[in-house]
N, C-alpha and C positions, 0 to 999 in steps of 0.2 A: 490626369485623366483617370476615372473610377468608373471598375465595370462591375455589377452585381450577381453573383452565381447562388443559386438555391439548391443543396441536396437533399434528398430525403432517405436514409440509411435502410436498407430493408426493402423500399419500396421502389427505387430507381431499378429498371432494370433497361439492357439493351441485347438482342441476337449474338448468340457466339459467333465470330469470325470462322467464314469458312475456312480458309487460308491461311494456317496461324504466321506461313513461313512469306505470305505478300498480306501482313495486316494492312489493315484499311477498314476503319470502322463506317458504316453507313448509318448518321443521326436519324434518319428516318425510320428505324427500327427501336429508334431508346425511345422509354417512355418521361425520358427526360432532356430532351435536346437543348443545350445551352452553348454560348458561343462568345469568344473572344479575341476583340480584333488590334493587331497594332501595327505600328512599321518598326520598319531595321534602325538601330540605334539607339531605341528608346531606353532609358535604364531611370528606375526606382521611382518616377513617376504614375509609370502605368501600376494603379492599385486596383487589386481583385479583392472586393469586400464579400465574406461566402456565410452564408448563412446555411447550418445544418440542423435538419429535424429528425429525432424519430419515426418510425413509421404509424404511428399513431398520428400525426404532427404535432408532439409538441416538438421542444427544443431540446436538442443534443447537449448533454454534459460538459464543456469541454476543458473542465474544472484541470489544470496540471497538462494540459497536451503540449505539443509541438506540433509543426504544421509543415509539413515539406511538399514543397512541388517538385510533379515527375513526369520528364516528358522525353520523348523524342521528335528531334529536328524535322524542319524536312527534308532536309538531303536524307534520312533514311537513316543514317549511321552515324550521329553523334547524339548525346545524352544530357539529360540536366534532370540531378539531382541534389535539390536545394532544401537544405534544412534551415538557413539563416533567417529567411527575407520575412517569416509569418508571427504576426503580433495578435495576441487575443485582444477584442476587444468587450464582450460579453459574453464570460465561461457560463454563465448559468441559463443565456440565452443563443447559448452558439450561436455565436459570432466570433471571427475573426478575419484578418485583413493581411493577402501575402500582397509584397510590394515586388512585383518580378521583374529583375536582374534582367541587363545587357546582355548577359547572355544569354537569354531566350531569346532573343531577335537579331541573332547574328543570319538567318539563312529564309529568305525572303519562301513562302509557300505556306499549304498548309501542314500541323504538326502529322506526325505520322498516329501519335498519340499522349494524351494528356489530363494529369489527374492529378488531386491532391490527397498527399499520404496521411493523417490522424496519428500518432504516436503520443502513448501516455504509458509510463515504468514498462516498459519493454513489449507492452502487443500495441498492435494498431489496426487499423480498420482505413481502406480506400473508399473517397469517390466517385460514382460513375466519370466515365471520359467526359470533356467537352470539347467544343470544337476550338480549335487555336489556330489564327489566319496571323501571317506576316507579311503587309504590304509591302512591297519595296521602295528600296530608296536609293535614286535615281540619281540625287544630287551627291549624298556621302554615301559610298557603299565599299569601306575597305575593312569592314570587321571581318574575321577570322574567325569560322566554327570553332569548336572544341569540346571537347565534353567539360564537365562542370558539375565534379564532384565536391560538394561542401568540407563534406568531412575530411577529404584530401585536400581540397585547397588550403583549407586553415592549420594541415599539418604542415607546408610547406613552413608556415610563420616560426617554428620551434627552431630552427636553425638559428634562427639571429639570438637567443637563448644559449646555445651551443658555441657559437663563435663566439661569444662574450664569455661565456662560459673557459674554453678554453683555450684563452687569450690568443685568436684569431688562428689557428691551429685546423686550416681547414679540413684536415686527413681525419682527424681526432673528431670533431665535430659531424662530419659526413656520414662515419660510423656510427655512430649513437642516435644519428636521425635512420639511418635507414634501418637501424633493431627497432624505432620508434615504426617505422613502417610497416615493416613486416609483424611489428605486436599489433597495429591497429588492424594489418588486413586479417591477423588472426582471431584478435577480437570479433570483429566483423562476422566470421564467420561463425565464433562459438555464442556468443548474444548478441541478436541486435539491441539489447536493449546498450551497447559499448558504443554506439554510434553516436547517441545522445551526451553519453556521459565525456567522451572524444570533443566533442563541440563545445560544452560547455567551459571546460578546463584548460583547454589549448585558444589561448587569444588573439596571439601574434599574425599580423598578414604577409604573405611574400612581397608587398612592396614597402615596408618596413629592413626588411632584409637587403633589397636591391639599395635603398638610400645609405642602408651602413657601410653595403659593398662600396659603393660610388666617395665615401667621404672619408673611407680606412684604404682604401688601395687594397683591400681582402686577395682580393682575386680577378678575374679576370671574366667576359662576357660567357668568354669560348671556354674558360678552366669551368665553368659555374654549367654551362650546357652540356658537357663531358661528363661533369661529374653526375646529373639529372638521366644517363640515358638509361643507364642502369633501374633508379629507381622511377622511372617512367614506367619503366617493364613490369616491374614489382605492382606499379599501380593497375594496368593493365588486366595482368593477371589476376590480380586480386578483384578488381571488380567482374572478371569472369564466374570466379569461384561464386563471388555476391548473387550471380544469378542463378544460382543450384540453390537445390532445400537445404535448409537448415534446418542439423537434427540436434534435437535436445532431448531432455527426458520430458515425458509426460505431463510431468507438475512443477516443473523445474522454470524459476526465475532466478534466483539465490538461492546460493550454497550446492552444495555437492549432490551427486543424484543417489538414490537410496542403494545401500551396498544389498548386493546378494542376500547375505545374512540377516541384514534387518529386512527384508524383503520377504525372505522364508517365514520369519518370524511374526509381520504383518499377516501373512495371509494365512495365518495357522488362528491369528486370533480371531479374523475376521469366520475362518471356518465355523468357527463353535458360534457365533451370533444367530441366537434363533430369530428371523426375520420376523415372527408372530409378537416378540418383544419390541418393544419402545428400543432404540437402543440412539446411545448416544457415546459421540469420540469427547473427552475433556482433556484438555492440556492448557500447563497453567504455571506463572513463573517461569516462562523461556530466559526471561533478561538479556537481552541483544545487546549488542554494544559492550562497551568497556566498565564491567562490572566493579560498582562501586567497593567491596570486600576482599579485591584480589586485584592481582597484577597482571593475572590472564586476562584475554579476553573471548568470550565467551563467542563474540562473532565467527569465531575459527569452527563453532559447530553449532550454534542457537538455529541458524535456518535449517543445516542438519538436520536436525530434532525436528523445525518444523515441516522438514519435507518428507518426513517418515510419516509425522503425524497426518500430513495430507492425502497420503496414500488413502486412509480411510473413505475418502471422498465418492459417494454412492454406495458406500456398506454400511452408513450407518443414518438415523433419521436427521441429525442435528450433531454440528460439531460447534464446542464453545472453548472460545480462548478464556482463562479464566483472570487477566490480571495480573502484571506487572512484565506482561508481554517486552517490553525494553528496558533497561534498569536507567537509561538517562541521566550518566553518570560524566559523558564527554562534556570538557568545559563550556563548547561556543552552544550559545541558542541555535541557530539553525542544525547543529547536528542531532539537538536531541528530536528536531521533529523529522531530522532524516528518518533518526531509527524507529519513529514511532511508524513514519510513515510506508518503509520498509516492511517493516514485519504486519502493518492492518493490507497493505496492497498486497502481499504476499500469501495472508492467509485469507483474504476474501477472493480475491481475485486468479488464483495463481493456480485453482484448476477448474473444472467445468460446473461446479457449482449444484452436484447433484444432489449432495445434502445441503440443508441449512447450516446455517456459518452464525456466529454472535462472538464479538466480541466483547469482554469487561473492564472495566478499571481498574487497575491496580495502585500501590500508595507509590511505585516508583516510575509509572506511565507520562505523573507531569513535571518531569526533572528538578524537582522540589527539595532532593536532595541535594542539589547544589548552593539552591541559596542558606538554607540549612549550615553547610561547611560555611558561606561568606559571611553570613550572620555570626558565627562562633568564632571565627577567623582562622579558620582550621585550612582553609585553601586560598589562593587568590587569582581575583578574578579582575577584568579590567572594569567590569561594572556588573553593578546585584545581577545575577541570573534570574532570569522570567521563568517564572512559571507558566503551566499548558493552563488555559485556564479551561473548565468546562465546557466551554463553548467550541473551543478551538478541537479538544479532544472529541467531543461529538462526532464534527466534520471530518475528521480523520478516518474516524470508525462509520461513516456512508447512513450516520442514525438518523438522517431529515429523508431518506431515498428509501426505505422500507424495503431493501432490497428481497426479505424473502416472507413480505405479508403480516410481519409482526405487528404487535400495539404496543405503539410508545406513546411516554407522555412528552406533548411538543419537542420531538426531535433528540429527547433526553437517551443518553445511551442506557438508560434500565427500561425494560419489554416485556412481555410475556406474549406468547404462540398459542393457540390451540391444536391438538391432532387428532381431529374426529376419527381418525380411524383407528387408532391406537389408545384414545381414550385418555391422552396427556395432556395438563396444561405446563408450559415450563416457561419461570419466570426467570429472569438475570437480574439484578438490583446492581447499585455502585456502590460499594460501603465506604468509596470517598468523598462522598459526600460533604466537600468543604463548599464554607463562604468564600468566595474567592475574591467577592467584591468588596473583602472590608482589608483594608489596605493598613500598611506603617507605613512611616513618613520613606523610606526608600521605593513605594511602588509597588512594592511586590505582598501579595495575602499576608495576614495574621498569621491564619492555620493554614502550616504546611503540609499536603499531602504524606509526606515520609514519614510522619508521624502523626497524624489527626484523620482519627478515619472514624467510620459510625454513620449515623442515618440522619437526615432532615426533616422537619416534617410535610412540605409538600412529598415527596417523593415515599414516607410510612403513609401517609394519608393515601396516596396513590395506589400504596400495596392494598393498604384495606381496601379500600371503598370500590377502586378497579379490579386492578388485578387478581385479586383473591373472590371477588364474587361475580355473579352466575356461572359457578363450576358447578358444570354438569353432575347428577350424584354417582355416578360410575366410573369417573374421571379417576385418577391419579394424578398429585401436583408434585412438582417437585419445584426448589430454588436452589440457585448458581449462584455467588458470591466470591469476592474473591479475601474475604477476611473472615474468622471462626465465629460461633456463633456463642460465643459466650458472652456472661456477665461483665460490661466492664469497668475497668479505673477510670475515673475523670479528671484530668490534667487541662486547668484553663488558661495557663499564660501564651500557651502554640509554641514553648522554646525547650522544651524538655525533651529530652535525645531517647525514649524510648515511647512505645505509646501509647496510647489512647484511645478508646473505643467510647464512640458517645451512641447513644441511645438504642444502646443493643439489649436492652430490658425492654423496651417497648417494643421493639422488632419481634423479641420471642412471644412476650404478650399477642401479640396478633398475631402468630401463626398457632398460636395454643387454643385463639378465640375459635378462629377458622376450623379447626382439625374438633375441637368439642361444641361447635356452631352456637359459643355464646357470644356475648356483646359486652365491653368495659368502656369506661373513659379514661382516656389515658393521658396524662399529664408531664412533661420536663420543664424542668426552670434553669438548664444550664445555658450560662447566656451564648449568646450567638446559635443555638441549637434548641431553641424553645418550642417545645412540643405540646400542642392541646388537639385533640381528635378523640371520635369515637370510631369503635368498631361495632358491628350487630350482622351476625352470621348464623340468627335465631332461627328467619326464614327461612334460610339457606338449609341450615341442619349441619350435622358433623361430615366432614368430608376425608377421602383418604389424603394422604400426606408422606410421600417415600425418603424424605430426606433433605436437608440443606450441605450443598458441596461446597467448598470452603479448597483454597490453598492458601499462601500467604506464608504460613511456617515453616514448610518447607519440607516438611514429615507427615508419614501415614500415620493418623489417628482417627479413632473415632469416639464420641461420647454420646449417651443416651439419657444421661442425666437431666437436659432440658425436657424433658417430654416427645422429643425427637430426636431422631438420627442426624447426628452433629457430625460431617466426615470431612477430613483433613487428606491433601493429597500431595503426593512426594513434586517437589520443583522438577521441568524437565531441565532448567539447569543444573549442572553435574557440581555443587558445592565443594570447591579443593580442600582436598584436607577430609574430609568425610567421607568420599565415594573413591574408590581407585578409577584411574582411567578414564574417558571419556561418554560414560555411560547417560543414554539416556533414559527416560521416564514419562509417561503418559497412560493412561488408559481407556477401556469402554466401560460405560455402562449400560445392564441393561434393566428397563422395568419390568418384572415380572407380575403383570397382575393377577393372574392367576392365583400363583401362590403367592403372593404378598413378599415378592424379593428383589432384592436390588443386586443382580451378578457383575462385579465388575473383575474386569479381566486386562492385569498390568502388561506392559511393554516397557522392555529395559529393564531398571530398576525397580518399578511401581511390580506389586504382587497382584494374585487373584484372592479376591473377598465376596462374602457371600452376608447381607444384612437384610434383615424383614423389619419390614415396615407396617 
């Protein structure tokens, strides 16, 4: 039996409950009244297929969610919180389908209250209530309320784990489940986002357990409810606690919350940012994950760094990740799109989003170093490591959703913004620009990111002809990159272990067009990377030009020798061996256009510099 719910986020609304302590919602006040009916017994047939919209109406995101349903009984006093039962069926059309458990309809009336929870990397979003009716049933009616917590339920399963564990040693076992206990209520309490990660990793059922109990003589009905009454309490309590706020820091999903020190230190820089300035947060080279050149791993402080760096967030116009944001170094495919996916949800999402946010690519973004080692045979693997291809890195980085009004070309993560009131245009390109679609006989690209970076020509074509033209003539432009802007070598086999920069002569060529508003044609013949376009910025006239920012190396420099401000910016990862201690590195920039300056002002390790443009 299938029943249909429609929500609209933002726009459903219903009357506060006078009475919070005898709720009782009255539908004739929502401006969304829906309703769902079943009887007693029913289990995993009754499907709720829910369609959620915008308040605009389109269609809800629900790209990576989970879907729990949350309710109270009718008897007033038991609970159902279910994380299990909900299957997306179209994330880009919200839709999805909870198939709700026997135990919602253990207790015949209507609910007291009911709603489905949204969960996607640690926040979520409810709901409006619906109405939920449970016929009775007359002819079988000996089920037994209970609450019906998922997360506890499936940790009950870890036991049979435990007793196998330590060869049927129930004292031994009991103990090590109820530290598991009392971690998950503590997790519970310190992230929800621990709930999730709880369900996914714990698989085991309590009736898995009962069947081993029953075929080893383990124990006994009465030793196994004796031994439960204890951690009954534990669960009790703990979902008590669940019902108080949860404090966290501010900007806090991962990693540690900003110390004192860097705190003091943050808002000292933030002081000096003259708000009449353009001003932007850049951080670049965090490398998350298990960095490929050391044995540390960087994860112990990368978000660290990135939750310092987020503090910025409302003090500056635009914050940009600048590339190689995870080093994608961990052997299995799906952990390198953990960390990519980590650290793009962390820093777009992970505070209120009062600046603009962009993220770049970097050459160790699509774990390319891996296949890299398999190809050389330097590591091994059970099979070639895939690489991120373009497309997949895109969708990571939220570039098809235009989240803060930029102009992209089809969905590509390089953009460029205007800020009419500051008089900025600020572009991001990909200087990884590889074919990804031209394959060896193992599947995986020719040219591997780790080492083949440089420009294409749809995307130089796109700088010229879009991005770089109708700038305003009062404008200032600046670009974001996350490789130098120098001349480079050409290495065309894709297997040579240091690298290569393709078509960064034509790159400079057209910002030197742009900046003296003349016109070239410009030509490459390096295969796979073949370049023919013009530029003509005759009309246009000469425009200003404050700089190309650049990490990648991992050191502050700068050069002026192209005809522009070439600047290199320290990794906020902390290179062993080079830096003492755990130190990080980022900083602001600001544009002065007034005086024709670029003030930037480090944190950590990064220094304060002062360049005219």
């Amino acid at each position: 039996m299938s029943m249909y719910l429609t929500f609209t986020i933002g726009k459903d609304k219903r009357n506060l409950v006078d009475d919070i302590t005898d709720f009782h919602i009255d539908n004739s006040t929502s401006t969304n009244p829906q309703w769902l009916q079943a009887r007693q017994n029913e289990d995993g047939m009754r499907q709720v297929f829910v369609t959620v919209k915008n308040e605009d109406g389109s269609p809800f995101n629900l790209t990576d969610c989970n879907y729990w349903f949350q309710g109270k009984l009718p008897d007033g006093v038991h609970k159902i919180i279910d994380a299990r039962h909900g299957v997306t069926l179209d994330a880009q059309n919200g839709k999805f389908r909870f198939d709700m458990p026997k135990h919602a309809f253990t207790v015949a009336g209507s609910y007291v209250q009911a709603f489905f929870r949204i969960v996607r990397n640690g926040e979520s979003l409810t709901t409006l209530e619906f109405d939920l009716t449970v016929l009775a049933d007359l002819v079988y009616n000996d089920l037994v309320p209970s609450d019906y917590i998922t997360p506890f339920e499936d940790l009950y399963g870890k036991l049979k784990e435990y007793l196998a564990k330590f060869n049927g040693d129930f004292e031994t076992a009991m103990a090590q489940w109820k530290k598991d206990v009392v971690n998950l209520i503590s997790d519970l309490n310190a992230d929800i986002s621990g709930i999730n990660l709880t369900i996914t990793e714990i698989k085991a059922q309590l009736s898995a357990l009962e069947d081993k109990i029953k075929a080893d003589n383990l124990l006994t009905q009465a030793d196994l409810d004796a031994a439960l009454i204890d951690i009954k309490k534990q669960i009790k309590d703990g979902l008590a606690e669940l019902s108080k706020q949860i404090a966290v820091g501010d900007n806090i999903e991962i990693g540690k919350d900003v110390t004192a020190e860097n705190e003091n230190a943050i808002v000292n820089i933030i002081s000096q940012l003259d708000p009449n300035n353009f001003n932007i947060g850049y951080i670049t080279d965090n490398h998350g994950g298990l960095c490929s050149w050391t044995t540390d791993y960087s994860d112990k402080y990368a978000y660290d760094h990135l939750n310092n760096f987020l503090k910025l967030d409302g003090n500056v116009d635009v914050m940009i990740a600048g590339g190689d944001n995870s080093d994608c170094y961990r052997p299995s495919d799906p952990a390198i799109v953990v960390d990519n996916r980590r650290f793009d949800t962390q820093f777009l999402f992970g505070t209120d989003n009062l600046s603009d946010k962009f993220i770049l690519k970097g050459n160790h973004d699509d774990g390319s170093i891996r296949t890299n080692d398999y190809r050389r045979g330097t590591r091994t693997f059970e099979s070639v490591p895939h690489v991120l291809r373009d497309s997949e890195f895109n969708k990571m980085i939220a570039a098809d959703q235009l989240l803060f009004d930029e102009k992209r070309n089809n969905g590509k993560s390089y953009f460029y913004k205007d800020y009419p009131n500051k008089k900025v245009r600020v572009i991001g390109l990909n200087s990884n620009d590889t074919p990804d679609d031209i394959l060896l006989d193992d599947g995986e690209p020719k040219y591997l990111g780790i080492w083949r970076m440089g420009y294409r020509q749809e995307q130089l074509n796109w700088l010229a002809n879009v991005a770089l033209q109708n700038v305003p003539e009062d404008y200032v432009t600046i670009i974001f990159s996350h490789i130098q802007a120098n001349i480079p070598s050409y290495e065309n086999d894709g297997n040579n272990d240091h690298d290569s920069h393709y078509n960064q002569d034509i790159l400079i060529q057209i910002i030197k067009d742009f900046m003296a508003g003349s016109s070239s044609s410009l030509t490459g013949d390096i295969k796979d990377y073949e370049i023919n376009l013009k530029t003509n910025f005759v009309t246009q006239g000469k425009r200003n030009f404050a700089g190309y920012i650049h990490g990648h190396e991992h050191v502050e420099e700068v050069s002026t020798d192209l005809g522009f401000n070439n600047i290199g910016f320290f990794a906020s990862y902390n290179v062993k061996g080079v830096f003492t201690g755990d130190t990080d590195a980022w900083q602001t920039i600001s544009i002065d256009r007034t005086n024709r300056k670029l003030i930037i002002k480090g944190f950590g390790r990064a220094t304060n510099r002062v360049f005219s443009y």
